[in-house]
C-alpha positions as CSV (number, residue, x, y, z in Angstrom):
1,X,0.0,0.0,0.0
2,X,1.5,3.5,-0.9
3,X,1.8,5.9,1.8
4,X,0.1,8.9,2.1
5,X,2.5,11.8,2.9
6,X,0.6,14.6,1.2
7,X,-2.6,16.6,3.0
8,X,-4.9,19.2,1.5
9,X,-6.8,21.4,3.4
10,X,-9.8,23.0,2.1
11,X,-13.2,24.7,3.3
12,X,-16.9,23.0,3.1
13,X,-20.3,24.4,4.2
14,X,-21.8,22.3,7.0
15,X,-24.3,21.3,4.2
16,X,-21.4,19.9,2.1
17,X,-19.3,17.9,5.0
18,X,-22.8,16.3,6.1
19,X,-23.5,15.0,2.4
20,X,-20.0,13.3,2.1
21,X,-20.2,12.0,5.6
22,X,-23.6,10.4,4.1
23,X,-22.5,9.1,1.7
24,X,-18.8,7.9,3.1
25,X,-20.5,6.0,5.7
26,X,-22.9,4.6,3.2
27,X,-20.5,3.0,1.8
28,X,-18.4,2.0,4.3
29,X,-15.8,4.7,4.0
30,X,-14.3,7.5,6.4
31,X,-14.3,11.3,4.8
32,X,-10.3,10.4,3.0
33,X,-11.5,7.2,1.3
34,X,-14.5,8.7,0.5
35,X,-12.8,11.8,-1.7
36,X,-9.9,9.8,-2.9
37,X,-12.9,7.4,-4.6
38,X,-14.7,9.9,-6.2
39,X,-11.1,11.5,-7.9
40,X,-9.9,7.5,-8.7
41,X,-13.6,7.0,-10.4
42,X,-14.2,10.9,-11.7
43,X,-14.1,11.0,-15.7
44,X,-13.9,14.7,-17.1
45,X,-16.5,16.1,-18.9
46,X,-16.3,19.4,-21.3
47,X,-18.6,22.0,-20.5
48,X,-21.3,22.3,-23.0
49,X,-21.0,25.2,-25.6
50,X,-24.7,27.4,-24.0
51,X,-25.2,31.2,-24.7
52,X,-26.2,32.0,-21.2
53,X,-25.4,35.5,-21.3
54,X,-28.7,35.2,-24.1
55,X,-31.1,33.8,-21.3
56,X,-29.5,35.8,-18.6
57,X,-30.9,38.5,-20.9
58,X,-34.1,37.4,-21.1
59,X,-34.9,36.0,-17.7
60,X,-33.6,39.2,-16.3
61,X,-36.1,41.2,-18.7
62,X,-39.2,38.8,-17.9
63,X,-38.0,39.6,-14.1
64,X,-37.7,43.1,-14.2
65,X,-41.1,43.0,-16.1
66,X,-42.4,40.9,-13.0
67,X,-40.8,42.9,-10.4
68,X,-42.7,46.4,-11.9
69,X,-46.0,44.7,-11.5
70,X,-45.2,43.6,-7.7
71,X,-44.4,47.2,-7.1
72,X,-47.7,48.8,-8.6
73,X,-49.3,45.7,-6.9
74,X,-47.7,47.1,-3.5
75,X,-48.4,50.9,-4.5
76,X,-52.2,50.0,-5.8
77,X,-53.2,47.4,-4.3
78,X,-54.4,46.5,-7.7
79,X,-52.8,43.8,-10.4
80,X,-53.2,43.0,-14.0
81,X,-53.3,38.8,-13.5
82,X,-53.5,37.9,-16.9
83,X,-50.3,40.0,-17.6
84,X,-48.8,38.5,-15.0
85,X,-49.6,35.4,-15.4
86,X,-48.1,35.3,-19.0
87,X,-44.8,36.8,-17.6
88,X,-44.3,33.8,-15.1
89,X,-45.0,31.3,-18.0
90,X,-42.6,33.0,-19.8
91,X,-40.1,32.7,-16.9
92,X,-41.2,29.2,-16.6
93,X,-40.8,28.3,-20.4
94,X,-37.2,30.0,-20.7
95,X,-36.3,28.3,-17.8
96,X,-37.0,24.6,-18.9
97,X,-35.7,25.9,-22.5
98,X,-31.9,26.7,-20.8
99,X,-32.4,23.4,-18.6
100,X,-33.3,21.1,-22.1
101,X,-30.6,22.4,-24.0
102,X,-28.0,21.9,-21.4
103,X,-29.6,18.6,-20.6
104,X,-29.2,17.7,-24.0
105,X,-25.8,19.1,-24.7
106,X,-24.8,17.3,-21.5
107,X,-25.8,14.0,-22.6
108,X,-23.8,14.8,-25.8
109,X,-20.3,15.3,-23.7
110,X,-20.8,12.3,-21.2
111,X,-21.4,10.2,-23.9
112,X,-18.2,11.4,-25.8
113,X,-16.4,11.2,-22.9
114,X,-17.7,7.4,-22.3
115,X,-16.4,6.8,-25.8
116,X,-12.8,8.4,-24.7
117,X,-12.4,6.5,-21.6
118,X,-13.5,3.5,-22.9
């Protein structure tokens, strides 16, 4: 067995040490064996090509759009639903849009990087 003689120190959320200790003890492993497993079985995968700054753009739009209408709401009392309503759906639509194209483009780069390591 080769010696370890090297030690990295680095900082977690208490969120983040919990889930490793999960899943270490899960199975079977202390925090060490648990991290040097996932580098040892780890295969890199490239970062799909996604024009964010292009939904950025429009979710911040639909959001600014969304956040007017909260602030007559507060200043009125009054709200124009249907308006609303169709700027949430558009939130909701762009949303999924971003999340099935990276989804897609995802599946493209794991499966190219199955090929690789295979």
């Amino acid at each position: 067995m080769e010696k370890k003689t090297e030690r990295i120190k680095f900082w977690l959320t208490d969120k983040e040490l919990k889930q490793i200790d999960r899943k270490a003890k899960k199975l079977g492993m202390n925090r060490s064996e648990y991290i040097r497993y996932l580098i040892a079985n780890s295969k890199l995968v490239h970062t799909p090509e996604i024009d964010y700054e292009s939904y950025y753009n429009r979710l911040k739009f639909i959001s600014d759009k969304i956040n007017n209408h909260l602030i007559f709401l507060n200043q009125t009392g009054t709200l124009d639903e249907p308006q609303f309503h169709t700027l949430c759906e558009e939130a909701v639509e762009t949303a999924k849009q971003l999340s099935n194209e990276l989804t897609e483009k995802l599946d493209i780069e794991i499966e190219k990087s199955r090929e690789v390591n295979a």
